[in-house]
N, C-alpha and C positions, 0 to 999 in steps of 0.2 A: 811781061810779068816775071817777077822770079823764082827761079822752080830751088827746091829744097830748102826751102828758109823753112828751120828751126819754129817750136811754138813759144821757144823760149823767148824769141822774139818780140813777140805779141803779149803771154798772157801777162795775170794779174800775178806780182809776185808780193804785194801786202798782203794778204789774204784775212778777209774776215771769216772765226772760225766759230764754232758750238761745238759743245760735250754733249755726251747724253745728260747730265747735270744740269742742264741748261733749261728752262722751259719756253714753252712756245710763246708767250709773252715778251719774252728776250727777244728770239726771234723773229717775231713783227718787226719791233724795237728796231732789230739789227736793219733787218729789210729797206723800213720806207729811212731809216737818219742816213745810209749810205748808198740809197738808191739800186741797191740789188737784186737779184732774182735769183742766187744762187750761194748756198751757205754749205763749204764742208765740214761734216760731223766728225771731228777726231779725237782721239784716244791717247794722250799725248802727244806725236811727231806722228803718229797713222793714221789716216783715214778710213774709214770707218761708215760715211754713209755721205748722203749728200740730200739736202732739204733747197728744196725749191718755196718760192712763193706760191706757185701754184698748189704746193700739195698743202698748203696753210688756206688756201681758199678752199681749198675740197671739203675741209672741214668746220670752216667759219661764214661768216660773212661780212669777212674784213673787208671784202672790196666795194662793201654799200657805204665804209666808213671814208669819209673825207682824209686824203693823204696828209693833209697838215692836222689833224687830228693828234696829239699826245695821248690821249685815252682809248682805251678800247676795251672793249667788254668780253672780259677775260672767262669767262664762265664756261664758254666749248673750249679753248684751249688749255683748261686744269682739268679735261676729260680725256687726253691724251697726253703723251711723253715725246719728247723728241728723237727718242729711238723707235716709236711706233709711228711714226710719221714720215721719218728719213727712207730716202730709197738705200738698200742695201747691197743690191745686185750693181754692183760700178764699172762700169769700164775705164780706167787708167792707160795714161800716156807718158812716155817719159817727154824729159824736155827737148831732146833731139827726135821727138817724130815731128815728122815736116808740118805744114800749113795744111798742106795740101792733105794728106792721112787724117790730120785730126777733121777736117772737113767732110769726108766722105764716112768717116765715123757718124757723126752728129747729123749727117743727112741720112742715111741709112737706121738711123734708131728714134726714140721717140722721146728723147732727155736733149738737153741746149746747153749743157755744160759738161766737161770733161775736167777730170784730178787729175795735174801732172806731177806724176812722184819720181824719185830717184832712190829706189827701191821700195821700202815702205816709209819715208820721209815725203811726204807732200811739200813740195818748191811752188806752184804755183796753181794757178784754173785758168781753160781755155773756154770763151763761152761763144756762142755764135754771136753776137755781139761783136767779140774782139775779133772775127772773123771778118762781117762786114766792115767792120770800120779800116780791115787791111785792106781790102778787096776796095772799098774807097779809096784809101792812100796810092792803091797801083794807078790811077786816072787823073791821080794831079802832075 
């Protein structure tokens, strides 16, 4: 296996994003059309919060709705804002912390995605996802 390899490596550098402007309707939207579990909330170039799918189920119960589903029943998510819902406590990585660092991050805490900034510019997201699917790649 190879030791030091960069997260730059690895992560998502298109990144789907949300404003606190945004409502939770959007991001459903966003969620199931690009198959995600992790959206960061920024403020221009800075991030600012990070909304999971799961914290959109805490609150709804989008998960009894069928995924190819277009509609959903917006009524619990216009009882809340996307900045009341975002985790706001982040831990950020630049893009030269190793594989190996952001791994022991994300197993050590209770969150499956990491923001990689390069200062307060967010460049990319590391998720455990893009973890295993390296951690597959080292076996072929």
């Amino acid at each position: 296996m190879k030791h030091r390899v960069p997260v730059s490596a690895i992560m998502t550098k298109n990144i789907i994003k949300l404003t606190v402007l945004d409502d939770l309707t959007k991001a459903e939207s966003l969620f199931k059309h690009h198959k995600i579990r992790h959206i960061p909330v920024v403020s221009g170039t800075t991030i600012i919060g990070m909304l999971s799918y799961t914290d959109l189920l805490r609150i709804s119960f989008a998960d009894a709705i069928d995924d190819d589903e277009e509609v959903v029943d917006t009524t619990v998510y216009n009882m809340f804002t996307v900045e009341q819902v975002m985790a706001k406590k982040l831990i950020t990585i630049s893009p030269e912390t190793t594989i190996k660092e952001a791994a022991e991050i994300l197993a050590s805490n209770e969150f499956h995605a990491l923001p990689v900034c390069e200062g307060s510019l967010l460049v990319g997201i590391v998720t455990t996802t893009d973890l295993i699917k390296y951690l597959i790649d080292q076996y072929k």
